[in-house]
N, C-alpha and C positions, 0 to 999 in steps of 0.2 A: 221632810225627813227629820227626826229628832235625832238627839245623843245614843239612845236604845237603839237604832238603827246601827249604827256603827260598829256595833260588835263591843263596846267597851264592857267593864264587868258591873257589878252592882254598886261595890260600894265609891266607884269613879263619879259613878252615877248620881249618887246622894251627893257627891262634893259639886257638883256641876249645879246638881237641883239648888242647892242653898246659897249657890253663887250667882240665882237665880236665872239662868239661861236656858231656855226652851229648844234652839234652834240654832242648828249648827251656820258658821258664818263658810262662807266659799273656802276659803283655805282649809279651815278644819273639814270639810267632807272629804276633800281632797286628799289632805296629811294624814288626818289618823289612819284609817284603812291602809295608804301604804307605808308607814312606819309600823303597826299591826305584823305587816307581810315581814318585816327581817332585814328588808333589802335598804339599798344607801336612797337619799335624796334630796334631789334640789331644790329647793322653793322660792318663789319670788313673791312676794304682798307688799300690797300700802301698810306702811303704818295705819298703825289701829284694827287691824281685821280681824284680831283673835291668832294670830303665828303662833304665841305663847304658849296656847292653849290647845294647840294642833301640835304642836308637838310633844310638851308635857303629858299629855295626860296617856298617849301612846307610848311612848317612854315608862311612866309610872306601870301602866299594865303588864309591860314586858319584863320589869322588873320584879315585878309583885311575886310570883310564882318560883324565881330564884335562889339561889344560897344566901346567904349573909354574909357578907365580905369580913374577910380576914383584918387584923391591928393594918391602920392605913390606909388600905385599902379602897380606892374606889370604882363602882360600876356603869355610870355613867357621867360622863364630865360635860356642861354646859360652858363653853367660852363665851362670854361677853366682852363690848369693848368700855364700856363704862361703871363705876358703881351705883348709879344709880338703875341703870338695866341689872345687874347683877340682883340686886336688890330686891327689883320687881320681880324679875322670874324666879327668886328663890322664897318671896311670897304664893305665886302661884303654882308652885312645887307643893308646899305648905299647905297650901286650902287645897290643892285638890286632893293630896294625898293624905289627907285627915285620919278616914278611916282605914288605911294602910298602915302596917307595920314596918314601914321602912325609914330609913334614915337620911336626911338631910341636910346641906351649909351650904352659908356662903361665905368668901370669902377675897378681900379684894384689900389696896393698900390704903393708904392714911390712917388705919388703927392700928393699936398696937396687936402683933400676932400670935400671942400665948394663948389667948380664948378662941382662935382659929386650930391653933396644933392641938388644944382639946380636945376639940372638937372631933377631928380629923383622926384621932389617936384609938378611937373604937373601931372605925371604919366606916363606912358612908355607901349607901347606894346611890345618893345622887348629889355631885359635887357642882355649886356653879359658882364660877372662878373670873376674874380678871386674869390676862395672861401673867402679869409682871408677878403679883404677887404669888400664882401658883410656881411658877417656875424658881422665886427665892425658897419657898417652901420645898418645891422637890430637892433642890439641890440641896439643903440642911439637912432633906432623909426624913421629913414628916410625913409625906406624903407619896403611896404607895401607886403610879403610874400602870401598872405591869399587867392588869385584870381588869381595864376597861372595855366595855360591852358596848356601851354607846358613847358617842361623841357627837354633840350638838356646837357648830359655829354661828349663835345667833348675831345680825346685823354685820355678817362676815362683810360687806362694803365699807360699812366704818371703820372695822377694826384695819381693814387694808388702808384705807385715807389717812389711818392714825397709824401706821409706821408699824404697826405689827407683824408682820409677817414674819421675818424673822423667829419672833418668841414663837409666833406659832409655829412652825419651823423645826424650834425645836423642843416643843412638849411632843410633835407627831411624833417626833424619834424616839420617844420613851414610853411610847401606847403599844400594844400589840399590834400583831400586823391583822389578825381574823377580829373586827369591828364591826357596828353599824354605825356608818355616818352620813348625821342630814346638816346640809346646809343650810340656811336662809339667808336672803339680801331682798333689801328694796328693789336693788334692777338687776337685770342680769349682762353688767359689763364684760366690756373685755378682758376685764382684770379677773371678776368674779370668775366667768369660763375657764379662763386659764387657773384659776385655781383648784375648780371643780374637776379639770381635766386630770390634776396631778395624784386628789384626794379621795373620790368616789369613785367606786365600781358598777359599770351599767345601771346611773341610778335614775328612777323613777323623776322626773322633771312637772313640776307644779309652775304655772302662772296664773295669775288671778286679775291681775291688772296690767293694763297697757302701761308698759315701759313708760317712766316716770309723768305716770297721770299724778293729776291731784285730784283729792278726793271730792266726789260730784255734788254731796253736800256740805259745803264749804263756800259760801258765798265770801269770794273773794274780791278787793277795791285797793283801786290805788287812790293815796291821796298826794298831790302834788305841793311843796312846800318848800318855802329856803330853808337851808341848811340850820341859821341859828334861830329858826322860830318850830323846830322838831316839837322840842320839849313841850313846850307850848302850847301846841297842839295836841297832843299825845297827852297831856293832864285836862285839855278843853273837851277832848272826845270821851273824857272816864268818865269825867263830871259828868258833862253835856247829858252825855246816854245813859250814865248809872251802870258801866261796865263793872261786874266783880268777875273775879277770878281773872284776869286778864295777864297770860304770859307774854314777854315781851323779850324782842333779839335783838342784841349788839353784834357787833362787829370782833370787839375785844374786851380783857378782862376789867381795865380801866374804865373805858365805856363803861361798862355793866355796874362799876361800882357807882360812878359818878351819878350816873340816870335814875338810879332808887333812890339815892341821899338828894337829888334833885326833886323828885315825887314825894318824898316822906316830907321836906318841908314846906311841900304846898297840901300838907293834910292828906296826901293819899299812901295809905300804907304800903311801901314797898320795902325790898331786900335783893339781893343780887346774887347768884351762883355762876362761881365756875372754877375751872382747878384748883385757883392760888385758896379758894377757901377752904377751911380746913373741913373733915367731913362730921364732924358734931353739927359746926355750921351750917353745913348744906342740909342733913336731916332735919334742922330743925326749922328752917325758909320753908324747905319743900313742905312737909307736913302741916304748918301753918298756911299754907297756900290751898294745902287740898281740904282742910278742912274749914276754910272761909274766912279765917280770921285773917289773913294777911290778902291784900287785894290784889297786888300787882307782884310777881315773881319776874326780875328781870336776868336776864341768860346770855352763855355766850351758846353756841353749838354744840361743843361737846359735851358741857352740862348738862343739858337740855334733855340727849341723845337717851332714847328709852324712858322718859317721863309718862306716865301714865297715870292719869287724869279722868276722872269719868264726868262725861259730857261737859268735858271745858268748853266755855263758850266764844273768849275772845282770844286769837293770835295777833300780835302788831309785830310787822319789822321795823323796829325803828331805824334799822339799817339795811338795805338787801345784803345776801350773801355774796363774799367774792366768787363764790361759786354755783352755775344756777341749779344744779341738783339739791341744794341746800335748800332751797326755796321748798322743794315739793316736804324733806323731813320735817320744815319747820312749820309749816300750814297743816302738813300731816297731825298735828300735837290735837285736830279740834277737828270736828264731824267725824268721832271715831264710833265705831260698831253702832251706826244708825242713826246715830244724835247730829241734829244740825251745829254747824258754826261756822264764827263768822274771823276772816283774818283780813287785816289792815296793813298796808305797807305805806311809808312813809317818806316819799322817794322826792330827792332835792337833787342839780340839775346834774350834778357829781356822778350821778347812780341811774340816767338815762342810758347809758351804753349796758350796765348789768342789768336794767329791765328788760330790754328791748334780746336781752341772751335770755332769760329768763322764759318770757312771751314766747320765744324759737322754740324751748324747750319742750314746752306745756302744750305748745302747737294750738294756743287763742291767744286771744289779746284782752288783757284786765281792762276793766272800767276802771277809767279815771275819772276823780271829783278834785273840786276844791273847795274847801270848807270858808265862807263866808268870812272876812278878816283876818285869813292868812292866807292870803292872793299869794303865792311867789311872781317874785321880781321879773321879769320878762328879757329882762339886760341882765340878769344872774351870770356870772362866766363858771365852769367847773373847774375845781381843784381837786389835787390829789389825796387820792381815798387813802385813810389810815387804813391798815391791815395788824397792828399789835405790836409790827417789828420795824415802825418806820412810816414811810411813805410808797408808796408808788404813783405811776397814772393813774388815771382814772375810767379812761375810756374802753373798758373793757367789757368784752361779749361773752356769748355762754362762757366759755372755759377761760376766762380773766382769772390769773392768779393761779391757775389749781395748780399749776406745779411747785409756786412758792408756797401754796399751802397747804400742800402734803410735806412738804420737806419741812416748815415748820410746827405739824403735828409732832412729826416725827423727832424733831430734836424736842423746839422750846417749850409748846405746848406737852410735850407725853412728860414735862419735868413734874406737870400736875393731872395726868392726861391717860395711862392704863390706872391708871391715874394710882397702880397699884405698884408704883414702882416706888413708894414709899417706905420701907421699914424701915429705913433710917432715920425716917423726921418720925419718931415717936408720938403720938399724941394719945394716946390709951384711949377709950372708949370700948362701947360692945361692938362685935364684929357682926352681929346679927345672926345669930346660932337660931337654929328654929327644927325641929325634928317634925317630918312630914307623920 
């Protein structure tokens, strides 16, 4: 079945052809058609399976044939929980909707917001937003809530882990009540249910993937290591193998800073994202990362969250996740829409109790190697695992931490973290205005 198949219109079509894609990915055969229909829905995908583009481009159609919104005004609003998702989807708002006359932004915090209220000040058919910053902006009266048609909650699992709900909460309050709303999330938790129960009306339900698989082309390895010979390693294996593009996950912000200025002077280009950097910063690591000049981009999670990459090839943990659903978003970053890769985890004797949750989750057990000359110690004892805000144990199984680490989304982290709850720290910049 191609894109023609799907009922989309012509010049969708030409945006789709030039963004070279033949063939619809599972989700998309699934999403467009019922997004097409009117009705609410709920979606579940791996990262990378084209979500974006299963809902965008259905959206975009439904829109196409419509009024042109009023001063303010907007007709469909996309939430995301990062800017750098923000970013991406309001790129692929953008290409697809080229040969459309319609209008779109994004808009999220760390820049300054006068080039957003411009923006915003004709009126928009399609708004994609962080929560914090759109909700500063409603309440100053730039931003016209009252005539939204659609409402997309993309990566609605993150944005719950990151203490959102609330904001989300209360932008619902200020939409109309006759909508169409799709959700998407990686899994479909308890949490996600319970929120879909509150939000959709008899909606149409998508799954594509078994509840947090990882993705089948993805050759994944552990390597077994002490603790202070990580680094070591992890600059032995870029060399060794001639890894470029190589994303790499910390644990915390410190972490992430310290491991690039460690890599940069053993000759491997690195940089580091995550909240505390400011966002000229971060566009200009990530851009440099995708277009090859910079080799190693290292991360914390919620940096990371909605990076898109085409056919990145290496993922490393240099840390596991306190949490093992983390494992699957961050291995998620590489074998996306059909490209092989390959992810490396880096595990010292501290982070056997989070493997072994990890392995429960996945429902296999990773290969383990050890790389010739960094034997770990056999008499190693475990210590407690940093988490950003301290210490804790260490010997923690699948759900080790997750409630201390939603609760410090929520406060310390979301201080860098909707990460759009910035307009107080001023730093001017573009806000990334793009007319679809």
């Amino acid at each position: 079945m191609t894109f023609s198949d799907l009922g989309l219109r012509a010049e969708l079509l030409r945006a789709v052809e030039a963004q070279g894609y033949t063939t619809p990915t599972p989700i998309q055969l699934k999403a467009i058609p019922a997004v097409l229909k009117g009705g609410d829905l709920l979606a579940s995908a791996q990262t990378g399976t084209g979500k974006t583009a299963g809902f965008t481009l259905p959206m975009l159609q439904r829109l196409a044939d419509g009024p042109r919104p009023a001063k303010r005004q907007v007709r469909a609003l996309v939430l995301t929980p990062t800017r750098e998702l923000a970013a991406q989807v309001g790129e692929s708002v953008a290409d697809y909707g080229r040969h459309l006359t319609l209008r779109s932004h994004v808009i999220f915090g760390g820049v300054g917001q006068q080039p957003q209220v411009d923006a915003i000040r004709a009126g928009l058919d399609v708004l994609v937003a962080t929560p914090g910053r759109l909700l500063d902006l409603h309440q100053q009266k730039h931003v016209d809530l009252s005539k939204v048609e659609i409402l997309v909650l993309d990566e609605a699992d993150r944005m719950l882990d990151m203490g959102f709900i609330h904001d989300i909460k209360k932008i619902l309050r200020v939409l109309p009540e006759k909508r169409q709303n799709l959700l998407f999330s990686a899994t479909f938790s308890n949490e996600i249910q319970a929120l879909a129960g509150k939000l959709l009306d008899d909606p149409a339900m998508i799954e594509v993937a078994r509840r947090n698989t990882t993705a089948e082309l993805v050759d994944q390895a552990i390597y077994r290591v002490d603790r202070e010979k990580k680094r070591d390693l992890l600059a032995h294996l870029i060399t060794e193998h001639d890894w470029q593009q190589v994303l790499v996950f910390t644990r915390t912000k410190h972490g992430a800073n310290r491991l690039a200025e460690q890599l940069s002077k053993q000759d491997i280009p690195a940089m580091a994202i995550h909240g505390n950097k400011s966002q000229t910063a971060r566009t200009k690591a990530l851009a440099a990362f995708k277009t090859g000049d910079l080799q190693v981009l290292v991360a914390t999670d919620i940096a990371a969250r909605g990076l898109d990459i085409e056919e990145l090839p290496h993922v490393v943990n240099f840390e596991l996740p306190n949490v093992a659903e983390d494992y699957v978003h961050r291995i998620g970053r590489t074998g996306r829409a059909g490209s092989e890769g390959k992810a490396v985890s880096l595990v010292c004797v501290d982070e056997h109790g989070l493997l072994k949750g990890i392995e429960r989750l996945i429902k296999r057990d990773l290969e383990k190697r050890i790389e010739p000359g960094f034997e770990p110690d056999p008499n190693a004892r475990p210590e407690p695992i940093e988490n950003g805000r301290g210490k804790r144990s260490g010997g923690g199984g699948r759900n080790a931490g997750q409630g201390q680490r939603r609760q410090g989304q929520a406060a310390g982290q979301r201080s860098g973290g909707d990460e759009a709850r910035a307009p107080r720290r001023r730093r001017g910049g573009r806000s990334g205005s793009r007319q679809a």
